[in-house]
C-alpha positions in Angstrom: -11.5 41.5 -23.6 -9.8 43.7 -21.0 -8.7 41.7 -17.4 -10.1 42.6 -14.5 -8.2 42.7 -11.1 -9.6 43.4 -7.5 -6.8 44.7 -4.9 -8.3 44.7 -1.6 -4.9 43.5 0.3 -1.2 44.4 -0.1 0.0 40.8 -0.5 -2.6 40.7 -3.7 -1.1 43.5 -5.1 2.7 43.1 -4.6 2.0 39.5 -6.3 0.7 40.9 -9.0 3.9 42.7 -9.3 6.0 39.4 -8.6 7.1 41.5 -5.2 7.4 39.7 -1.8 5.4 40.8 0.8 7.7 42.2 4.0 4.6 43.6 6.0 1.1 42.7 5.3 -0.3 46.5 5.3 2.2 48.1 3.4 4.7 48.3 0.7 7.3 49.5 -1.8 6.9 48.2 -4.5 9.8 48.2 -7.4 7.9 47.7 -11.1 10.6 46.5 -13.0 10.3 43.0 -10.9 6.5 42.8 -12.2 5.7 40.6 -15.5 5.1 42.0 -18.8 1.7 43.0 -19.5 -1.3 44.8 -21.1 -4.2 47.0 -20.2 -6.4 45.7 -17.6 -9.4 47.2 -15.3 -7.9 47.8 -11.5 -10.3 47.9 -8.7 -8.9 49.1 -5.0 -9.1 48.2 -1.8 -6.5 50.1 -0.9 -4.6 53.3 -1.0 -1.5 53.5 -3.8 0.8 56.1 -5.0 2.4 55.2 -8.5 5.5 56.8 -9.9 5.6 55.4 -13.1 8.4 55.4 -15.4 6.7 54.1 -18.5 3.7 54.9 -20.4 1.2 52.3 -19.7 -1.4 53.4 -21.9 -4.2 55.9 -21.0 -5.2 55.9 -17.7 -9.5 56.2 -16.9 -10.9 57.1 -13.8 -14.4 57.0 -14.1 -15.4 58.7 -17.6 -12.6 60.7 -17.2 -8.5 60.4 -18.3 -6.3 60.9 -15.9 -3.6 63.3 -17.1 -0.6 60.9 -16.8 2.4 60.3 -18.5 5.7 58.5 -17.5 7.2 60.5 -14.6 4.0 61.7 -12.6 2.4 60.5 -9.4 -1.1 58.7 -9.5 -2.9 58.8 -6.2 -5.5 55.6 -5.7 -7.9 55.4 -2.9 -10.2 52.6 -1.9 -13.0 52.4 -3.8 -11.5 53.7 -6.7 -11.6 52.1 -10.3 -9.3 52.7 -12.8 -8.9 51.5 -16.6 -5.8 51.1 -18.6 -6.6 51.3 -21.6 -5.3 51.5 -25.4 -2.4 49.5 -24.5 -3.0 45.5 -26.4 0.6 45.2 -26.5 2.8 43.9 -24.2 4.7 46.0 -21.7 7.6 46.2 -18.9 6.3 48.0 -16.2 8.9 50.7 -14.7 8.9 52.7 -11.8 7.8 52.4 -8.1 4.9 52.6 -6.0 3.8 53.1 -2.2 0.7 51.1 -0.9 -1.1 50.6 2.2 -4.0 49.3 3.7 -6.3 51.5 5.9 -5.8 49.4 8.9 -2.2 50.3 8.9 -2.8 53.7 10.0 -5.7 53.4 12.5 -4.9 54.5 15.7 -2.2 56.8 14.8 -2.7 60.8 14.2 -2.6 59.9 9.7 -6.0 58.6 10.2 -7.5 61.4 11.2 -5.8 64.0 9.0 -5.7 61.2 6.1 -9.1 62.9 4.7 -7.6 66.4 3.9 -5.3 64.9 1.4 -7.6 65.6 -1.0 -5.5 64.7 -4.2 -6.7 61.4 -2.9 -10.1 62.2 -4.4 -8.6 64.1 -7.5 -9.4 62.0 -10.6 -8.5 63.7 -14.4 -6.3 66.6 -15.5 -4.9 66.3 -12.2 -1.8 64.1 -12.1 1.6 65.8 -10.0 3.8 66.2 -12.0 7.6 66.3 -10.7 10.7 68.4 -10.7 14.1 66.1 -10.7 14.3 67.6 -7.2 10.9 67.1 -5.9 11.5 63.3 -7.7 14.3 62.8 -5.2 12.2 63.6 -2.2 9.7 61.2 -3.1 12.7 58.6 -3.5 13.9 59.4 0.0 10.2 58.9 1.3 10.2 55.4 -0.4 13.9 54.5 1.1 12.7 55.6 4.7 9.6 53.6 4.6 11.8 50.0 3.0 14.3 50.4 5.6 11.3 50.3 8.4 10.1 47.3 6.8 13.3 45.4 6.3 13.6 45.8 10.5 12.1 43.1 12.7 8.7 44.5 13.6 8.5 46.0 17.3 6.6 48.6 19.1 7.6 51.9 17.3 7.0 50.0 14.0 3.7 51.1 13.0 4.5 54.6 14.4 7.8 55.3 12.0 5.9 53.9 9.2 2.8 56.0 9.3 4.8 58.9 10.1 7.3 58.3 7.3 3.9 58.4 5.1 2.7 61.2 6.6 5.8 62.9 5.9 5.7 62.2 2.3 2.1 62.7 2.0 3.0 66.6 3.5 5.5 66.8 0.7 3.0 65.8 -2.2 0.6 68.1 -0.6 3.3 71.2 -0.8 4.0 69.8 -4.7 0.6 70.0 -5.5 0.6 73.6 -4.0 3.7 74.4 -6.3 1.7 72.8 -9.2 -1.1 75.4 -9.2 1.4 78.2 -8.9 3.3 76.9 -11.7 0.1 76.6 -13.6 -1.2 79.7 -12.7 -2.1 80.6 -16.6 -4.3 77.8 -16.8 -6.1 77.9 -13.6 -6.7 81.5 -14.7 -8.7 80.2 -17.5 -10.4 77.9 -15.7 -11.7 81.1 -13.1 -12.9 83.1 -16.0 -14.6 79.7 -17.4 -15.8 79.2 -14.0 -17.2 83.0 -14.1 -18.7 82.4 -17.4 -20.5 79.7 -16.6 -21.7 81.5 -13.6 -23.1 84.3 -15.8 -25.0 81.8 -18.0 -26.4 79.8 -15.5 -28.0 82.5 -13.2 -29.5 84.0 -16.8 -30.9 81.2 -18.2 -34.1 79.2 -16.7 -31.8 76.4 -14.9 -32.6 78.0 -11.4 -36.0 77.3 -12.2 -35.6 73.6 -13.2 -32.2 72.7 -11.6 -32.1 74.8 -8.2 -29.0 76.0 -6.9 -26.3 74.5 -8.7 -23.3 72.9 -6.5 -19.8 72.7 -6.8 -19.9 69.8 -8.4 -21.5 70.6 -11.3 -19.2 73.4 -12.0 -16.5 70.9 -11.6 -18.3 68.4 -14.1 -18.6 71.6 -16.8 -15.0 71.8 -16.5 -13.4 68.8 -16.7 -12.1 68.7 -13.5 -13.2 66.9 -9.8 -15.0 68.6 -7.2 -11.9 68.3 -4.9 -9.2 69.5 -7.5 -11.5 72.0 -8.5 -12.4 73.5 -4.8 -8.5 73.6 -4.3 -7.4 75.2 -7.4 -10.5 78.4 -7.0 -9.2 78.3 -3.4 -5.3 78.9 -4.2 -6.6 81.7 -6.8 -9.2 83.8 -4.8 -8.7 83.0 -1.0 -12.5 81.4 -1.3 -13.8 78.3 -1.3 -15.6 77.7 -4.9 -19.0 77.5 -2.7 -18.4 81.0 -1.4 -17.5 82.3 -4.5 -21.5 80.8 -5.9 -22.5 82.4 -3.2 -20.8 86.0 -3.7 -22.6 85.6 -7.3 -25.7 85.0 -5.8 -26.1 87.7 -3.7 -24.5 90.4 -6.2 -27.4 89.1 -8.7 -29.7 89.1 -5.8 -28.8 92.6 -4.9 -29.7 93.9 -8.6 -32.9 92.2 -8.7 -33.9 93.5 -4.9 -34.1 97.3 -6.7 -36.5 95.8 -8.9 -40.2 97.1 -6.8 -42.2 94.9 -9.3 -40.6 91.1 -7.8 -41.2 90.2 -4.4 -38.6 88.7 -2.2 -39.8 85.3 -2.9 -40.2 85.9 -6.9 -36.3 86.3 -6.5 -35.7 83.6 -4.1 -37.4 81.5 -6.7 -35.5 83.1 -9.3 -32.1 82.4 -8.5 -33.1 78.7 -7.6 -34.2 78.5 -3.8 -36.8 76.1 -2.9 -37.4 78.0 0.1 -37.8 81.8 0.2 -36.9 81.9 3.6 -33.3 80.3 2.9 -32.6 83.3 0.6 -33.1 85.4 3.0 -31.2 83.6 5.7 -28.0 83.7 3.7 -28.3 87.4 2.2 -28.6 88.3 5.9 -25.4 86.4 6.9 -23.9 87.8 3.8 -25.1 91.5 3.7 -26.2 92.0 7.2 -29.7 92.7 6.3 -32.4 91.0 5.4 -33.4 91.5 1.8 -36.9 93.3 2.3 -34.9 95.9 4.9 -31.4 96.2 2.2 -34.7 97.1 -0.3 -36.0 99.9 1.7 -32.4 101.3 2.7 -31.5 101.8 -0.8 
């Protein structure tokens, strides 16, 4: 039967790891001092960033694997459950890790901007994975943030640290960004999956007996989380993924407006509003007409 393990403190998770605890909101933690182990269930309370030098078996978020091997940062948020799983033998863990508890940052400028990290909320396929170079950076990050916490605390203590974390979070941000570029002949595939399943959705009866369909379940289709998902379709078109739906909506909605024989709300209904009148509230925002006057102008 697999362990189960609840991390809502800092001081519970770096004795896991057979790590003393400097500062009870935050830590580095060094792996090689943890115990051997297996695979166990890992529930958070708080916000972690692994760099992991070993495989530790597959990691789950969810019904989802997280794509993960030794070498790659794993971003943890609270809330967040992950399984490791397939690995019944014993194991050294290797490698390092930052965590923190939210109260650490409140009050300072992270926690507001803390929510537009959003490889926070990424969860399979969707691992960074590091250059040597960008490996060193994240190193430096970690060595900034221990020397903090070796100094007797005083009043700028709080301030370094969460800036030092800003500072790294900024440079995971600009890896990520260097990730989809990198990447760019995957996410390519994934746009003309995306535009695929656009195509079959609007032509098949789901309007009807879904509605609209969100980001989400685009996302879900493809294997990929809403957040990941937004960010990659942004970096490749310019638009969010909801504005690119919407683009499809209303070049569908313009081909079905020449059509005499369907009234406005036929189509409405047709490309999955509830309401007729929010169709025609959007193609005007959109097309700068309402549909019944872009009918009689063309």
């Amino acid at each position: 039967m697999t362990q189960a393990y609840k991390f809502d403190t800092v001081s519970q998770y770096n004795a896991f790891n057979n790590h003393e605890t400097l500062h009870p909101l935050v830590s580095i933690v060094d792996f090689s001092k943890a115990k051997e182990r297996t695979g166990s269930r890992m529930t958070f309370g708080i916000y972690c960033i692994f760099l992991k030098e070993v495989n530790c078996g597959d990691l789950k978020y969810g019904c989802n694997y997280y794509d993960y091997e030794a070498g790659t940062l794993v971003f943890i948020s609270p809330g967040q459950v992950i399984d490791v799983e397939n690995k019944v033998d014993y194991y050294q863990p290797m490698g390092h890790g930052l965590v923190f508890h939210p109260d650490l940052i409140k009050g300072t400028p992270l926690a507001k901007s803390l929510n537009e990290y959003s490889f926070f909320n990424y969860n399979t396929n969707e691992a960074l994975h590091l250059s040597e170079r960008e490996r060193k950076i994240v190193f430096d990050c970690f060595d900034k943030i221990e020397y903090e916490l070796s100094q007797s605390v005083d009043k700028h203590s709080k301030r370094l640290i969460a800036s030092n974390i800003e500072l790294f979070l900024n440079y995971c941000e600009r890896f990520y960004d260097r990730q989809f570029i990198t990447r760019e002949h995957i996410n390519k595939g994934v746009l003309e999956n995306f535009e695929e399943l656009l195509n079959s959705y609007f032509s098949s009866e789901k309007p009807y007996s879904i509605g609209l369909p969100s980001v989400a379940y685009f996302a879900d289709k493809l294997n990929l989380s809403s957040n990941y998902f937004g960010d990659l379709i942004k970096k490749e078109t310019g638009k969010s993924a909801q504005e690119y739906t919407q683009n499809k909506i209303i070049d569908i909605a313009k081909d079905k407006i020449f059509d005499n024989n369907k009234t406005i709300s036929e189509i409405a209904y047709e490309l999955g509003f509830k309401y007729p009148q929010h169709f025609s509230r959007l193609f005007k925002k959109r097309v700068g007409f309402t549909p019944n006057e872009f009918r009689n102008l063309n």
